[in-house]
N, C-alpha and C positions, 0 to 999 in steps of 0.2 A: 140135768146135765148142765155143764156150764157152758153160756155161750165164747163162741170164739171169735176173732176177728173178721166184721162182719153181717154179725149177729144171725151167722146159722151154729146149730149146735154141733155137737161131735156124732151125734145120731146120725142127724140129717145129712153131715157131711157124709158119712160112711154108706148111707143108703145112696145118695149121689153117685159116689164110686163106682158100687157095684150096678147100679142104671145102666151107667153110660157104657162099662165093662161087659153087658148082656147086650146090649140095643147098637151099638156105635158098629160093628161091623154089616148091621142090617142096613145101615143107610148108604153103603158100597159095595153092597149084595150084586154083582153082573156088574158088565163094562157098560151099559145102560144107565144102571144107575149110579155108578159111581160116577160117569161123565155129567149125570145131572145135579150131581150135587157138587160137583165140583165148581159147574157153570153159578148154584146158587151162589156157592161163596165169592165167587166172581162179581158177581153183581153187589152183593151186601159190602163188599171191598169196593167197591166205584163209587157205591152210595156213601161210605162214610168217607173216602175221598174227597166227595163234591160237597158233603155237609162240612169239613173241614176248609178247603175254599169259602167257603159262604162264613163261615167262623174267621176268617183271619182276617178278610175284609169289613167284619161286620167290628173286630174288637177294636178299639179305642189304643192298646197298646201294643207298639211295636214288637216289645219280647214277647208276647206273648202269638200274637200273628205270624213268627217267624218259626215260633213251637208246633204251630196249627199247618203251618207251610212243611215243616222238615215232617212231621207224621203224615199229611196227604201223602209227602212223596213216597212213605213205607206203604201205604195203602194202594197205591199205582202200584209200587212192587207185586206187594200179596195179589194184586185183582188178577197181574201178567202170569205169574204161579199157576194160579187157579185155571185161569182163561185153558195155560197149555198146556193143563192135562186132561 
């Protein structure tokens, strides 16, 4: 198969699909668990938040620290999302 952009092929993209298409409603199976994953994404959203702070002070260029700034503040978004549901 030829690969695509990426370098997964058209196989593996297809078997992807259908993975997530069987397995993805299991991981919001009950209000249980759907509130615990929800809290994960919460967290991995504050975590790339604060790695993005730590990026925009650590880069050398302004444009580029004010890109690292405007995506933390999408990722404060997502984490508030996540947080209340």
């Amino acid at each position: 198969m030829r690969r695509l952009a990426g370098g997964k092929g058209v196989q593996t993209m297809m078997l992807h699909r259908l993975l997530v298409r069987l397995f993805a409603p299991l991981a919001f199976f009950g209000d249980r668990r759907a509130a615990g994953t929800f809290a994960a994404f919460a967290r991995a959203e504050e975590g790339s938040r604060r790695d993005l702070l730590l990026a925009a002070a650590a880069t050398p260029s302004a444009e580029r620290a004010a890109r690292y700034l405007l995506q933390s503040q999408d990722e404060a978004r997502h984490a508030r999302i996540f947080a209340a549901r």
